[in-house]
N, C-alpha and C positions, 0 to 999 in steps of 0.2 A: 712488786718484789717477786724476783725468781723464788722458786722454794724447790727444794731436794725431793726426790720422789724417796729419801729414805729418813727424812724427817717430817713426812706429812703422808699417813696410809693413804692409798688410793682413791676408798671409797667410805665412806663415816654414817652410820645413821646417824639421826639428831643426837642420839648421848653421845657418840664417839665425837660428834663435832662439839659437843658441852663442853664433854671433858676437855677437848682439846684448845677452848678458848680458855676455859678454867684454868688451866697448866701454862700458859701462853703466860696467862695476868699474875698468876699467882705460884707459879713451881717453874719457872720458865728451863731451868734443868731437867726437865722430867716430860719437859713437852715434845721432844724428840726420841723419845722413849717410845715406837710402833706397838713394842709388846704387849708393853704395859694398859696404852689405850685398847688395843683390840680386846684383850683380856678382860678390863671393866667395862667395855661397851657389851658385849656379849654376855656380861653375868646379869647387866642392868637391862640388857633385851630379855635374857631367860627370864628372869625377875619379874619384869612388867607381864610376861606370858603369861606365867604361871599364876599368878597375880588374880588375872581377868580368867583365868580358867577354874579357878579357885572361887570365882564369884564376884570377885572387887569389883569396884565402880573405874573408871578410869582416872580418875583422878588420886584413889589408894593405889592403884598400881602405879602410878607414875613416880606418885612420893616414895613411894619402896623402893622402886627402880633407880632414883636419883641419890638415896642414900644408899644404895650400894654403890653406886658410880662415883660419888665422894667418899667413900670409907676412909 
């Protein structure tokens, strides 16, 4: 399947590609939404950062990071 380079960002870390299976299955109006994803990938990477800088284990940071990524 072709895909639009303006319904699918560039480049995705793994939460930007979460989110964006997650959105695909379950919000599929929302999965073309570039902002939106960049937007929670990015809060869910500062998140996991700060997280592990803060002390967490990586596995608290990750949980953290994912519920932000689903809020």
């Amino acid at each position: 399947m072709k895909q639009n380079k303006k319904t699918v960002p560039a480049e995705l870390s793994y939460y930007g590609l979460y989110l964006l299976d997650y959105l695909r299955k379950n919000h599929p109006d929302k999965a073309s939404d570039t902002d939106f994803i960049a937007g929670r990938e990015e809060a869910a990477t500062a998140t996991f950062e700060k997280e592990r800088l803060a002390g967490g284990t990586v596995e608290d940071a990750h949980e953290e990071a994912m519920r932000v990524l689903l809020e």
